[in-house]
Backbone bond lengths (Angstrom), bond angles and torsions (degrees), N, CA, C in turn:
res aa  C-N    CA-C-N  psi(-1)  N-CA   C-N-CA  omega(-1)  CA-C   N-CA-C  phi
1 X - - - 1.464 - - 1.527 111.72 -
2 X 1.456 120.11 -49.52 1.413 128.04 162.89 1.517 119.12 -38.85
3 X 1.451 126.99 -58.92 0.849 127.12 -179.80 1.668 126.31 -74.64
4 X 1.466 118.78 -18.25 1.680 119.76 166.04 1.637 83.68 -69.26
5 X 1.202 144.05 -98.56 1.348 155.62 -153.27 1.859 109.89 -36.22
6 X 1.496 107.65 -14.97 1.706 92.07 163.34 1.573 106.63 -110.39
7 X 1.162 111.62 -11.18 1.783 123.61 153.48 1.134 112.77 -47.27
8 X 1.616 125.49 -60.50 1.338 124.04 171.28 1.534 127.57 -50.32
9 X 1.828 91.13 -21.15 1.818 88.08 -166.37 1.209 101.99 -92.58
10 X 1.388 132.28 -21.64 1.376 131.83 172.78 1.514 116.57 40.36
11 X 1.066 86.40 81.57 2.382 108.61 -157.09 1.295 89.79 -106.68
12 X 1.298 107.20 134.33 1.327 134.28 152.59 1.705 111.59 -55.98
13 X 1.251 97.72 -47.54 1.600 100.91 -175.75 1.772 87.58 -155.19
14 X 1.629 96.27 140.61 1.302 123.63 -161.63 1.808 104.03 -113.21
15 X 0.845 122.95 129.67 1.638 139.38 161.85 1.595 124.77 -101.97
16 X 1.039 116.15 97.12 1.494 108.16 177.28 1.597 117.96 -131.17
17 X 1.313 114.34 157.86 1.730 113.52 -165.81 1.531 99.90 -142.57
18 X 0.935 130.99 149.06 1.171 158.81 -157.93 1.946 127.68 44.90
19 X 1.661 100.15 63.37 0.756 104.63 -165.81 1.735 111.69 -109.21
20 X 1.454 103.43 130.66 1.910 112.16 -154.95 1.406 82.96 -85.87
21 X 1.549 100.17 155.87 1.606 119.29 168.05 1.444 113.36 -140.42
22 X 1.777 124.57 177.87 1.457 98.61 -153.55 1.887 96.59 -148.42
23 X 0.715 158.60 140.71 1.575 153.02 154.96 1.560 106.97 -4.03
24 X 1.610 108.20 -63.23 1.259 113.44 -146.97 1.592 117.51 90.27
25 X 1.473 131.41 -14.07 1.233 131.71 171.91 2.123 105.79 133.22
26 X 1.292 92.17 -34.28 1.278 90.75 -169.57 1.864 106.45 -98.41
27 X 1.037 135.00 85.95 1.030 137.35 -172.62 1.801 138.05 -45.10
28 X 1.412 101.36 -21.54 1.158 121.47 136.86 1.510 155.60 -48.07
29 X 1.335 97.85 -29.05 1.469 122.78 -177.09 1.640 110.45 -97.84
30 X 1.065 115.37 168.45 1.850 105.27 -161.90 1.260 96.17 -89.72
31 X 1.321 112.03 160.89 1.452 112.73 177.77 1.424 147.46 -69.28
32 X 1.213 156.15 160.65 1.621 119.46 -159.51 1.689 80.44 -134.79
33 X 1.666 110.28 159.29 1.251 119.34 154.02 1.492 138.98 -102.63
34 X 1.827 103.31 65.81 1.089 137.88 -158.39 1.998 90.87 -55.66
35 X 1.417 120.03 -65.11 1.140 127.10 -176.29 1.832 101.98 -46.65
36 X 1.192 120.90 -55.54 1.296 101.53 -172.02 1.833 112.65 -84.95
37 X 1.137 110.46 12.28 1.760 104.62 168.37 1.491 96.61 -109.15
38 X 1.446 117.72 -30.64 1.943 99.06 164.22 1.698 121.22 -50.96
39 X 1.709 108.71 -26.84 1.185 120.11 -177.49 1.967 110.97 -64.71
40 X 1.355 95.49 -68.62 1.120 116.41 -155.47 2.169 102.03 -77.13
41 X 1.307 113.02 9.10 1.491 137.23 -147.64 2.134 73.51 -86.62
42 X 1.447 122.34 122.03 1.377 117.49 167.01 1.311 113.85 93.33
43 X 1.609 115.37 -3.18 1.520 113.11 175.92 1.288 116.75 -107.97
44 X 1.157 117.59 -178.26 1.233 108.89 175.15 1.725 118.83 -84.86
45 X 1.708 100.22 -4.00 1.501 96.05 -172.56 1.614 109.33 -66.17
46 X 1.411 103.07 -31.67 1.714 124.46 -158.74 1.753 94.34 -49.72
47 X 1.569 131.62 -23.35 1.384 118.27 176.06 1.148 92.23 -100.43
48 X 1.117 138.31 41.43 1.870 110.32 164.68 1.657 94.69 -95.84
49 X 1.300 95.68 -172.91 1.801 119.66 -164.92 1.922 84.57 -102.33
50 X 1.109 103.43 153.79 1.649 116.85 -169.46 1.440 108.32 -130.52
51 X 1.171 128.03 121.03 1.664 114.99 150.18 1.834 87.15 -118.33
52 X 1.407 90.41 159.93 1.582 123.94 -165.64 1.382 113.30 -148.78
53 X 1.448 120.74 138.20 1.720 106.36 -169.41 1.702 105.82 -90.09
54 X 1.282 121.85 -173.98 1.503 119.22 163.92 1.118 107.00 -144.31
55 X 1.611 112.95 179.66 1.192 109.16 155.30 1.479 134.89 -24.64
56 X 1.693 114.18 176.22 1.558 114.57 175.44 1.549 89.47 -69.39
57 X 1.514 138.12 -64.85 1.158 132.63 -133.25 1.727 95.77 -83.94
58 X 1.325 126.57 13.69 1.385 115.06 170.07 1.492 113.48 84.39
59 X 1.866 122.92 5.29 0.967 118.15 -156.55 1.472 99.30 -124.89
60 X 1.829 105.81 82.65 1.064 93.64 166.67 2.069 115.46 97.00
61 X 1.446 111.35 125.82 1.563 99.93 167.77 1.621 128.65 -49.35
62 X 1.367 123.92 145.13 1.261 114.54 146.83 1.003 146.11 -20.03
63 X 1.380 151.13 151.06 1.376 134.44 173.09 1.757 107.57 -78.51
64 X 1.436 128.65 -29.40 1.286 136.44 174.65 1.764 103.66 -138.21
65 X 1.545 96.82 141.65 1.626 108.51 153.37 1.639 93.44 97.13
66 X 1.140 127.31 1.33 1.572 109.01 178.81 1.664 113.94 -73.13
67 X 1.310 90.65 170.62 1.659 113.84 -171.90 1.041 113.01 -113.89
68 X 1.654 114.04 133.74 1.536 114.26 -176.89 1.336 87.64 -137.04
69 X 2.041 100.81 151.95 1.360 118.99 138.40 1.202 130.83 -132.28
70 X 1.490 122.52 144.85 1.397 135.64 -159.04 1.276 112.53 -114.17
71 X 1.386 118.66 124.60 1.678 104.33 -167.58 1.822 116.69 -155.97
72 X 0.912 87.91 106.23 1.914 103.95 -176.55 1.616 108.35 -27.77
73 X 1.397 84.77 -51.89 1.606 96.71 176.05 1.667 107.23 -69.68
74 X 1.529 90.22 159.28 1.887 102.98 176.59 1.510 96.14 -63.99
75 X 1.154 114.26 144.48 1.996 153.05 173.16 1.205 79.82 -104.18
76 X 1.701 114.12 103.87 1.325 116.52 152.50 1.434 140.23 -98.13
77 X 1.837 89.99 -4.81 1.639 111.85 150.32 1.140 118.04 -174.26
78 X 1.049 120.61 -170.24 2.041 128.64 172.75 1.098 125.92 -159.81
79 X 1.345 152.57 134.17 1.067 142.49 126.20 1.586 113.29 -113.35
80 X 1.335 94.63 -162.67 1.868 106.85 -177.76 1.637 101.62 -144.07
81 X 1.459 89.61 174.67 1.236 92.40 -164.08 1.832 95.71 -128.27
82 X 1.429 94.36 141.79 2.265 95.14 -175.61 1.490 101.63 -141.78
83 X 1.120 127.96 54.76 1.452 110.80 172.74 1.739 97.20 100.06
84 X 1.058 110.82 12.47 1.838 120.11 179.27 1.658 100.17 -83.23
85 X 1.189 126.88 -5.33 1.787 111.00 -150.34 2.050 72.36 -138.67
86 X 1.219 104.52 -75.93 1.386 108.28 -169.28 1.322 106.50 -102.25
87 X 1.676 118.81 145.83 1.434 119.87 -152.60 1.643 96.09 -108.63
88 X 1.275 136.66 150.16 1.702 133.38 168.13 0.931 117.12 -33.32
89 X 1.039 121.93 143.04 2.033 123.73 -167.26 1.756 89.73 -112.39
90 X 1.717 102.42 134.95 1.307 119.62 -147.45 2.103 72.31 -105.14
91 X 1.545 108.62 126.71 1.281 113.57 168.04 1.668 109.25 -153.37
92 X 1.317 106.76 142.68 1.461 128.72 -175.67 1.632 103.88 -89.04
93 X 1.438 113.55 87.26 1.627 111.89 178.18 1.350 109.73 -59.84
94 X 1.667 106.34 129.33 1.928 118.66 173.78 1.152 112.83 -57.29
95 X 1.614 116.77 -51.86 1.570 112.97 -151.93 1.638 96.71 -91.01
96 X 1.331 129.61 -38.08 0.884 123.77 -160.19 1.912 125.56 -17.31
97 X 1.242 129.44 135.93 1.632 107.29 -172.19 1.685 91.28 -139.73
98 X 1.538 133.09 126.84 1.721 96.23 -7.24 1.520 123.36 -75.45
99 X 1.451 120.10 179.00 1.406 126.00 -166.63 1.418 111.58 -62.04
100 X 1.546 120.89 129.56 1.019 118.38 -172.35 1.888 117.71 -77.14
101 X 1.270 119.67 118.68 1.215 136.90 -159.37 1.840 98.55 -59.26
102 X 1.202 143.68 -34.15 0.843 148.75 -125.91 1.976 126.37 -167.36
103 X 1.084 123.31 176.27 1.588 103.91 164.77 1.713 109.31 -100.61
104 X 0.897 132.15 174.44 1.630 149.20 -164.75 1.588 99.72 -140.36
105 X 1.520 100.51 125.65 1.411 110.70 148.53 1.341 144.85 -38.10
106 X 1.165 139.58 67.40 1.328 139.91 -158.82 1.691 119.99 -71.71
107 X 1.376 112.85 94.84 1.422 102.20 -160.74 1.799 103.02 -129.50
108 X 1.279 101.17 154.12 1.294 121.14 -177.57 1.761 129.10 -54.87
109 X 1.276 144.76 85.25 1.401 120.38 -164.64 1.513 127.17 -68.48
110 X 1.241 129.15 6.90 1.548 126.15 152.56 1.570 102.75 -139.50
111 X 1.498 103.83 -179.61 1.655 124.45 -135.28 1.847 82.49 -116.06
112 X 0.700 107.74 -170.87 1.676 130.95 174.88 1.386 101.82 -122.65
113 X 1.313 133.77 123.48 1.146 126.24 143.20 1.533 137.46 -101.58
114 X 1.530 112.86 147.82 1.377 129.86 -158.72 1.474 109.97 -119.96
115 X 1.135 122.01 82.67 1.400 128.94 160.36 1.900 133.28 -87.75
116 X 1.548 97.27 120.24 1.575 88.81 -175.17 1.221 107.24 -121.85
117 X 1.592 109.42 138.23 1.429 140.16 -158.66 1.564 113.53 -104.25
118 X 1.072 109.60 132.73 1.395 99.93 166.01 1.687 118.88 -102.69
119 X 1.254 105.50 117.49 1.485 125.76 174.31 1.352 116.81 -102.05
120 X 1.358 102.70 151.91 1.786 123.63 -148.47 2.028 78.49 -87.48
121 X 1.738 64.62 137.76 1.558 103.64 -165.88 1.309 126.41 119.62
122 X 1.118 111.75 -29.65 1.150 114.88 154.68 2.225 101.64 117.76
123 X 1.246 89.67 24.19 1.729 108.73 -175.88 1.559 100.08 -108.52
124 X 1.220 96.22 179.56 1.385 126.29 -159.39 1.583 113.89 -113.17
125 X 1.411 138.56 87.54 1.050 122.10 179.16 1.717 120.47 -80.81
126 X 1.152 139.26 138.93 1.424 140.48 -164.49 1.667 104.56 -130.36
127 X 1.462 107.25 93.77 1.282 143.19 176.81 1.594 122.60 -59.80
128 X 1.178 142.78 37.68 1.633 130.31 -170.01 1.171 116.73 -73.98
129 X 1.523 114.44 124.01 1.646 135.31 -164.49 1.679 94.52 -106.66
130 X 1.221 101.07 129.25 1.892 103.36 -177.00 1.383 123.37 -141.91
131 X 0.986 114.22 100.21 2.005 108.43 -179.93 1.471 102.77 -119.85
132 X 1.673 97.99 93.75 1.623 117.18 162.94 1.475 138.34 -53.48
133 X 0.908 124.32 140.49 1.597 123.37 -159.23 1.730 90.10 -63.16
134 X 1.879 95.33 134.39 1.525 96.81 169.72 1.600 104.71 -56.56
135 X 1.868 95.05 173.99 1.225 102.78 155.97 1.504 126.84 -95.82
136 X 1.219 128.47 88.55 1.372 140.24 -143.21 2.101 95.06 -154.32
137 X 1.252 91.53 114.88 1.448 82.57 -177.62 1.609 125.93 -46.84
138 X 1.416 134.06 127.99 1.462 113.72 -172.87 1.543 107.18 -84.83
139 X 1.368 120.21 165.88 1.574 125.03 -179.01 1.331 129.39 -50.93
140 X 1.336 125.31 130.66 1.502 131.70 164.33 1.407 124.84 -128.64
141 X 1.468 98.38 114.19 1.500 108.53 -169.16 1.385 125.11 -32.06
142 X 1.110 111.72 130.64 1.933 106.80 -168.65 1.592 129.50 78.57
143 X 1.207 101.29 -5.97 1.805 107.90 -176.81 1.264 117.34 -92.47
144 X 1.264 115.85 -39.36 1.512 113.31 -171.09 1.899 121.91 -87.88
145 X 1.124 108.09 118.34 1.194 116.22 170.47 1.511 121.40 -59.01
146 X 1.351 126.89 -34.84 1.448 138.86 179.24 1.417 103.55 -164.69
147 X 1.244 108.33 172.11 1.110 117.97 169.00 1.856 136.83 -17.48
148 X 1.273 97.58 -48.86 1.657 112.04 178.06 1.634 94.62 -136.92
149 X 1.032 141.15 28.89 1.077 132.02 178.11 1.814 110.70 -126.67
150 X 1.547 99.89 129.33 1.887 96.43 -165.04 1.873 98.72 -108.88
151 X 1.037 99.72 157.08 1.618 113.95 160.14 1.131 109.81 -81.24
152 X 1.169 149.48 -39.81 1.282 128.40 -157.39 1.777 95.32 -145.97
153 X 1.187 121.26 157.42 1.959 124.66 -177.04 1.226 98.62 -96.52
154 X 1.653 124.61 -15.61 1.535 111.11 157.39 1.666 122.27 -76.57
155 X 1.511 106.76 -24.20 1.382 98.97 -176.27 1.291 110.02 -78.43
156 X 0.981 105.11 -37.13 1.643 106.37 149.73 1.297 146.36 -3.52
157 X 1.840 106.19 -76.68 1.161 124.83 -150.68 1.702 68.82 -96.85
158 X 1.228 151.50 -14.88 1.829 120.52 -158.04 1.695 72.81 -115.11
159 X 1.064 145.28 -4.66 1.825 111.03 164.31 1.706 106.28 -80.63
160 X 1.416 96.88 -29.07 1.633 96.75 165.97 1.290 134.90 -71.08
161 X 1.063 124.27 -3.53 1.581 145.62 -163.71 1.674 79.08 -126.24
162 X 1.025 154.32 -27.24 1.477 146.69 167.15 1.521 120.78 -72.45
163 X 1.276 107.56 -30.25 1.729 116.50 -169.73 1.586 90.71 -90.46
164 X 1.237 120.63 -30.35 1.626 121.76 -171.68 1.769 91.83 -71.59
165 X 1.174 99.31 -60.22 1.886 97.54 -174.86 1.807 103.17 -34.79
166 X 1.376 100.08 -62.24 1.506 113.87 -174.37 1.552 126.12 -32.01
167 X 1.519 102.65 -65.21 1.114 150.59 143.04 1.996 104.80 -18.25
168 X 1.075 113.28 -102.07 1.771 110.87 150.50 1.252 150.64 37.44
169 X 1.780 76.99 -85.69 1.622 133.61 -165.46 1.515 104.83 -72.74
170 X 1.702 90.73 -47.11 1.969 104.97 -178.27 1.140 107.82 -60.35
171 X 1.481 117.70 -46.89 1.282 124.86 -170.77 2.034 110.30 -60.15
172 X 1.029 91.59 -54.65 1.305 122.22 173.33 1.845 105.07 -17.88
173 X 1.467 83.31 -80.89 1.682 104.30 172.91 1.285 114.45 -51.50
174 X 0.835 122.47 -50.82 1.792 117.78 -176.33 1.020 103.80 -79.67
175 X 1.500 155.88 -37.49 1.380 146.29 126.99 1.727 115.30 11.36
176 X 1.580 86.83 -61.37 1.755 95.89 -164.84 1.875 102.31 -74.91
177 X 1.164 94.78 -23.41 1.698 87.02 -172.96 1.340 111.10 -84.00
178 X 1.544 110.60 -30.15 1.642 113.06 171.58 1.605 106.79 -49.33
179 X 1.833 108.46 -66.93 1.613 103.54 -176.18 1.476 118.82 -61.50
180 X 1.858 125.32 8.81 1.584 105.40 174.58 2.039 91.62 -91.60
181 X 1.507 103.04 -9.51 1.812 75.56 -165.52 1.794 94.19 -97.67
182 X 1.270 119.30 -16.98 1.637 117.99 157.58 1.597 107.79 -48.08
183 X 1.291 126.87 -56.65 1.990 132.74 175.20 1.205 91.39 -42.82
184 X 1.843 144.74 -59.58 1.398 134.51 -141.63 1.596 86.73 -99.10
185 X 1.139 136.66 -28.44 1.339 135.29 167.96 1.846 141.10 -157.23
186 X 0.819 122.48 127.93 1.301 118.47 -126.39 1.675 90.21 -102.82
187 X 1.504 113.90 -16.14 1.487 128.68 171.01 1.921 109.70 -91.10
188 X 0.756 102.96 -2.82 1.989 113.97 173.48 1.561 102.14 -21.82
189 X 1.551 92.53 141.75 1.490 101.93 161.64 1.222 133.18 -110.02
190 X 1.818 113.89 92.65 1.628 108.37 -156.51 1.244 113.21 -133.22
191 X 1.873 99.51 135.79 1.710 80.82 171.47 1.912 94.12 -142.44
192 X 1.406 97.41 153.10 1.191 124.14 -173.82 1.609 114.33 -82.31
193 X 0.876 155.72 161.53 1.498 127.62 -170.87 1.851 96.96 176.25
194 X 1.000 116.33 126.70 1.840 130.48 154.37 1.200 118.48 145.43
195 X 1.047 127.03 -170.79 1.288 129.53 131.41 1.464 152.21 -2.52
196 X 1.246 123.21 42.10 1.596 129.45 176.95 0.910 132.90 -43.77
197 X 1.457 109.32 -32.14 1.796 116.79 -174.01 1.731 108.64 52.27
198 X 1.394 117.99 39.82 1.457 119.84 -172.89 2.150 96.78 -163.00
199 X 0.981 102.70 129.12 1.243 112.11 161.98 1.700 124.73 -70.28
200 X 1.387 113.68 163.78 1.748 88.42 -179.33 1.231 139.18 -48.92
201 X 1.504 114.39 -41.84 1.581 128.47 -157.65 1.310 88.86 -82.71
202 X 1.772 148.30 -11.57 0.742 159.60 -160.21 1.895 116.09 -68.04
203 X 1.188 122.74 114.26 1.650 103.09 178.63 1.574 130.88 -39.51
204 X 0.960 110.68 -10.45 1.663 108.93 -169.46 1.789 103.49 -92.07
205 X 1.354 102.28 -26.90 1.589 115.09 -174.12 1.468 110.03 -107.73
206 X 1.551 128.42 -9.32 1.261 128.84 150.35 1.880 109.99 -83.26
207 X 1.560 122.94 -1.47 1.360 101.86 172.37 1.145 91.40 -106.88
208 X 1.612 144.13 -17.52 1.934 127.67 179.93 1.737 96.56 -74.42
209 X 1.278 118.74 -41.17 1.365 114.71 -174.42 1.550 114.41 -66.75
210 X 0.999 129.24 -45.16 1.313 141.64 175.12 1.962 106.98 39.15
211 X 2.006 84.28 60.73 1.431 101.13 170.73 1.406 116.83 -38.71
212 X 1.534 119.43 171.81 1.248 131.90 148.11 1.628 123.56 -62.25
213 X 0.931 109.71 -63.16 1.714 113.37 155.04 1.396 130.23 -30.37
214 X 1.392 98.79 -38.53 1.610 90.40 177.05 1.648 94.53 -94.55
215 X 1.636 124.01 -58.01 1.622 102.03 -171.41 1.101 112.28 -45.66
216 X 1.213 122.15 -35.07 1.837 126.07 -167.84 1.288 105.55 67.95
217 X 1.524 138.64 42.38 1.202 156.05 178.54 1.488 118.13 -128.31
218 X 1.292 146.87 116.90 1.692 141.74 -176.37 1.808 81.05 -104.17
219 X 1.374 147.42 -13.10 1.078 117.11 158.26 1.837 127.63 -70.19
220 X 1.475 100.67 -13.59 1.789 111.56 162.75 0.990 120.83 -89.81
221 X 1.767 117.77 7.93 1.545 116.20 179.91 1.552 138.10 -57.79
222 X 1.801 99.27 -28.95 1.488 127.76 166.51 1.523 96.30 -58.57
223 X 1.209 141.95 -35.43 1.531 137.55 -136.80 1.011 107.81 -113.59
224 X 1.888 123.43 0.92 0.975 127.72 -174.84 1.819 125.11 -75.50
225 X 0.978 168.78 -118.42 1.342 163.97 -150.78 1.783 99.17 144.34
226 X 1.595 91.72 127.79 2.050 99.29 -171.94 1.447 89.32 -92.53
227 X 1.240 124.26 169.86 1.389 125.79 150.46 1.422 120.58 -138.96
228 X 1.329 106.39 108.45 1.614 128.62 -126.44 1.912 91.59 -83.82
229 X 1.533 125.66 -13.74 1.484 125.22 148.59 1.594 119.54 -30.94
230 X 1.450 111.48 -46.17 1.571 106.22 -179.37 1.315 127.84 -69.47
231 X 1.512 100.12 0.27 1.630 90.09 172.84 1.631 91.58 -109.70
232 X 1.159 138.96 52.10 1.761 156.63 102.51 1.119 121.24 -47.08
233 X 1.684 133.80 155.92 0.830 156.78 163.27 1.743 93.70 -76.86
234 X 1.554 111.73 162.65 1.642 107.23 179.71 1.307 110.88 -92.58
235 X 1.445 121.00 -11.52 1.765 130.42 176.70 1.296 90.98 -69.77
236 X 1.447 125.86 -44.39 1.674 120.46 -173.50 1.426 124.47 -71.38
237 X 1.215 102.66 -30.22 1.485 126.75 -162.81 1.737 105.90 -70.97
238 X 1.581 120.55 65.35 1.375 116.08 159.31 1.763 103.45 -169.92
239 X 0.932 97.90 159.39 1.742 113.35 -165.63 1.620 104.50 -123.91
240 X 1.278 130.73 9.10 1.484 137.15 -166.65 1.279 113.97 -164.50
241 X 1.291 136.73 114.53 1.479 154.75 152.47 1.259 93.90 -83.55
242 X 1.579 100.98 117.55 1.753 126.75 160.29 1.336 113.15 -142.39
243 X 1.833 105.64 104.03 1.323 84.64 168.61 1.677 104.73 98.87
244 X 1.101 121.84 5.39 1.304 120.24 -153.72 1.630 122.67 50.08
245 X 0.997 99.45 19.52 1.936 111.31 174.61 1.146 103.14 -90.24
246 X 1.475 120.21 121.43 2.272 106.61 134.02 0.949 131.57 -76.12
247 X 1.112 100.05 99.93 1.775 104.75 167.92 1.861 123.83 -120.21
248 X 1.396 92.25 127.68 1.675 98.98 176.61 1.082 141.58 -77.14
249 X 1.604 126.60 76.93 1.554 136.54 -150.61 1.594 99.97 -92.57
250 X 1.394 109.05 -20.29 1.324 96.44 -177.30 1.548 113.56 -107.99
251 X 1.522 116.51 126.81 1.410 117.53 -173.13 1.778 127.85 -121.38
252 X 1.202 113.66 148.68 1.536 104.37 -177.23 1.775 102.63 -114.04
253 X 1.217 120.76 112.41 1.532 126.56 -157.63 1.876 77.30 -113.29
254 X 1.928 102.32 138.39 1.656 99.10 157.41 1.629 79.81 -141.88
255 X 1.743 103.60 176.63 1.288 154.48 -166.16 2.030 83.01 -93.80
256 X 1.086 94.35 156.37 1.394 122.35 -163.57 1.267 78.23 -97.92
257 X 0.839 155.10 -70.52 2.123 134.74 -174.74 1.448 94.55 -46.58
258 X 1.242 139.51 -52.14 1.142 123.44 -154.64 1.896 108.24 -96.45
259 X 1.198 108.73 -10.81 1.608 116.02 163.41 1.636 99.25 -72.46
260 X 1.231 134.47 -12.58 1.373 114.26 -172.40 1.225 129.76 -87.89
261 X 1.802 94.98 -3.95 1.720 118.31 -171.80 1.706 101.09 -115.74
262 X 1.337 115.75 -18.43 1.255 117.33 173.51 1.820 118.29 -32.83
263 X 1.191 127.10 143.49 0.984 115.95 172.72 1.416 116.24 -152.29
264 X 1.827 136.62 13.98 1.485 121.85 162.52 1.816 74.04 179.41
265 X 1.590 90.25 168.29 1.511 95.01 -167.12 1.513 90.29 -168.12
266 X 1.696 122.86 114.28 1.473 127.58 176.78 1.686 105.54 -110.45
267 X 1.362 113.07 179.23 0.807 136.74 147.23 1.406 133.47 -124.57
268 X 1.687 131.72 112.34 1.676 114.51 -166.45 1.752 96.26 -99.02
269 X 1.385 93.64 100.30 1.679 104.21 -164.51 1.848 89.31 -120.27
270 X 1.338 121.47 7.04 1.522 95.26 -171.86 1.498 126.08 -99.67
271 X 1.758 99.62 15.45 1.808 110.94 166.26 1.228 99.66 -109.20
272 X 1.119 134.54 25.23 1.515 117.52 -172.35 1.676 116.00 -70.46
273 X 1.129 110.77 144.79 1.355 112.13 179.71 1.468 111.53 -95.51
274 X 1.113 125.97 161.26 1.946 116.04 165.50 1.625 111.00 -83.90
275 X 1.415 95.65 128.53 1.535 110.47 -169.24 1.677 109.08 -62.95
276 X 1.844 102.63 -19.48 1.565 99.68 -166.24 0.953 118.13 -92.51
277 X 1.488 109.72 -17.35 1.610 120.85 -178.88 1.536 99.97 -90.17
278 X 1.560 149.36 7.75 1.301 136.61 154.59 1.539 121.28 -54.07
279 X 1.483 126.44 -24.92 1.409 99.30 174.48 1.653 115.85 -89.22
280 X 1.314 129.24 7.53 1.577 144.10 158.09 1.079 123.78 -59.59
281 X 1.505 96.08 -33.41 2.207 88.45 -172.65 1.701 99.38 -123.47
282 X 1.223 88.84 148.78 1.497 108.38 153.42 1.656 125.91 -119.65
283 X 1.464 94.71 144.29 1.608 155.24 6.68 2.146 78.66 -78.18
284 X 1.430 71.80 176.45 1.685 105.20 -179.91 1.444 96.14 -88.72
285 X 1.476 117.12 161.25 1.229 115.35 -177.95 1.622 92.81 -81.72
286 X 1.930 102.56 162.39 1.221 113.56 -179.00 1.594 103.31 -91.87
287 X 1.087 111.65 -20.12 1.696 117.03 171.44 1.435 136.42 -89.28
288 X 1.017 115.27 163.00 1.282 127.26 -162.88 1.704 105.81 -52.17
289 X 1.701 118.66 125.42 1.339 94.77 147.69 1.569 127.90 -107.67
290 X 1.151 101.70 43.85 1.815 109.65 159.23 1.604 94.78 -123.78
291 X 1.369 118.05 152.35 0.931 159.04 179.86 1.624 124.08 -75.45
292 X 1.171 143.35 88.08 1.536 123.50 -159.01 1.362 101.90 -70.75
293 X 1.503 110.40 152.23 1.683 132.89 174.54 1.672 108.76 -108.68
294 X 1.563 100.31 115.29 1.744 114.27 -157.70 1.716 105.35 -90.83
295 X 0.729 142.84 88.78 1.196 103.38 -166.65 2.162 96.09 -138.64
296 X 1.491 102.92 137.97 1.235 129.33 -175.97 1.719 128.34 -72.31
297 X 1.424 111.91 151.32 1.684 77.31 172.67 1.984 78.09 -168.54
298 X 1.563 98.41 145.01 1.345 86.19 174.32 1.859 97.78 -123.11
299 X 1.799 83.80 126.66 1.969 95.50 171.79 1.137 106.74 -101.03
C-alpha cells in the first residue's frame, strides 16, 4: 500500500519520518534501514541520494522515529541538529515520587534534519525534515500506572507541560538554524517540512513561522515562513483524522524566495483512516494515517 502511494507522489525529493531500523543480526554494527529499502526495492526512489539522521553519537540510525530524505537531485550535504542550537533545559520535576533530589536534563528525543540540495541554477536548496514530539504527556518518575494510565492529574498535567517544552524546544532549534542560513543569505531557499504534531495557531508552528504579527517587526518580514496549506480550501486543509477531527499536523513551511517559484500544493487525504480508532480494530491498517503534503515549485 506504501509503495503504490509514493508511486503516485512521484517526488522529486521525498520527506519521510518515522522510519524503524534494525541491527541486521550483529548488534554491534550500526543499524540499517532494511524495512525502508524492502519498500523503496523496484522504484525509482531506490536510486536517489539519501541523508538519514542518527543517533547523538553519530553512530548509525535509531532503532525507531528516524528521518529521511530522498532526492533525485544531488545531496550536497546533511546534517541534523540535537541540542547543537538550544542546550537541555535544566528543571526540578514537582510530582516526581519519590521527590526528585535535584534538577534533570530536559532533552529532546529526535534531531532535526538539514539537508542541502542542489537546484538547477546553480543554487542551493535547504530541505528541513521534522517530526515533533507528540502531544502525549512525557514520563514522571513514580506516576504512571501503565502505559497511558497516571496516578495522580497533577502528574499528569507536568509530563504534559514537559512534552510541550520538548515539543517547543524542536521547534525552537530549527528556528535557529533557519535564521543562521537567512545571516549567510537573506534570499535562501528553504523549506521546513513534516510532521509537527501542532496545528497552526499552535506554539511550535508560530516559532518555525516566526510571523510578522508575532515579531511585530516588517524588518523580519523576509524571515518569515509561508505555509503553503493556505492556498487550500479549509474542507481540504488537514492531513490527520483523530477522533473524527481534521486536523493538519503535517506542514510544508518555505522562505519567501522560495514561495515566489511555488506553484500548486495538494493534499492525498481522501483514504485516510482515523488515527484514534487504530488500537480497536484488527489488523491495523498497513497504511499511513497521515496523509502526504504534495507540493510543487518550478526553479
Amino acid at each position: 500500500m506504501l509503495r503504490a502511494q509514493l508511486l503516485r507522489l512521484d517526488a522529486d525529493i521525498l520527506c519521510l519520518q518515522e522510519i524503524a531500523a534494525r541491527h541486521d543480526g550483529d548488534k554491534h554494527a550500526a543499524r540499517r534501514l532494511c524495512a525502508l529499502d524492502t519498500l523503496l526495492e523496484g522504484t525509482p526512489y531506490a536510486a536517489f541520494e539519501r541523508a538519514v539522521s542518527t543517533t547523538r553519537d553519530g553512530h548509525g540510525p535509531l532503532d525507531v522515529h528516524n528521518l529521511a530524505v530522498l532526492s533525485r537531485l544531488k545531496l550536497t550535504s546533511h546534517r541534523q541538529y540535537w541540542h547543537d542550537l538550544v542546550s537541555p533545559i535544566d528543571y526540578r520535576v514537582a510530582t516526581a515520587l519519590p521527590a526528585a533530589a535535584g534538577a534533570t536534563a530536559i532533552e529532546w528525543e529526535r534531531p532535526v534534519l538539514h539537508a542541502t540540495i542542489a537546484a538547477p541554477g546553480g543554487r542551493s536548496l535547504h530541505v528541513f525534515n521534522l517530526h515533533l514530539r507528540a502531544p502525549l504527556a512525557a514520563f514522571i518518575p513514580g506516576q504512571k500506572e501503565s502505559a497511558f494510565a497516571w496516578h495522580t492529574a497533577s502528574g499528569w498535567a507536568e509530563g504534559f507541560f514537559l512534552a510541550a517544552v520538548k515539543r517547543a524546544g524542536q521547534a525552537l532549534e530549527a528556528r535557529r538554524a533557519v535564521d543562521a542560513l537567512f545571516d549567510q543569505d537573506p534570499d535562501a531557499l528553504i523549506v521546513v517540512c513534516g510532521d509537527m504534531n501542532a496545528e497552526e495557531r499552535e506554539m511550535p508552528l508560530r516559532i518555525l513561522r516566526a510571523d510578522a504579527s508575532d515579531t511585530g517587526s516588517s524588518a523580519l518580514a523576509n524571515r518569515a515562513l509561508v505555509p503553503l496549506e493556505h492556498a487550500l480550501p479549509e474542507t481540504r486543509r488537514f492531513s490527520v483524522l483523530h477522533g473524527g477531527r481534521h486536523v493538519m499536523l503535517d506542514h510544508v513551511l518555505v522562505s519567501r524566495a522560495l514561495f515566489a517559484q511555488y506553484r500548486t500544493v495538494e493534499i492525498y487525504n481522501e483514504m485516510l483512516e482515523d488515527e484514534a480508532e487504530a488500537g480497536t480494530r484488527a489488523p491495523i491498517s498497513p497504511g499511513s494515517y497521515h496523509a502526504p503534503v504534495v507540493a510543487t515549485f518550478e526553479l
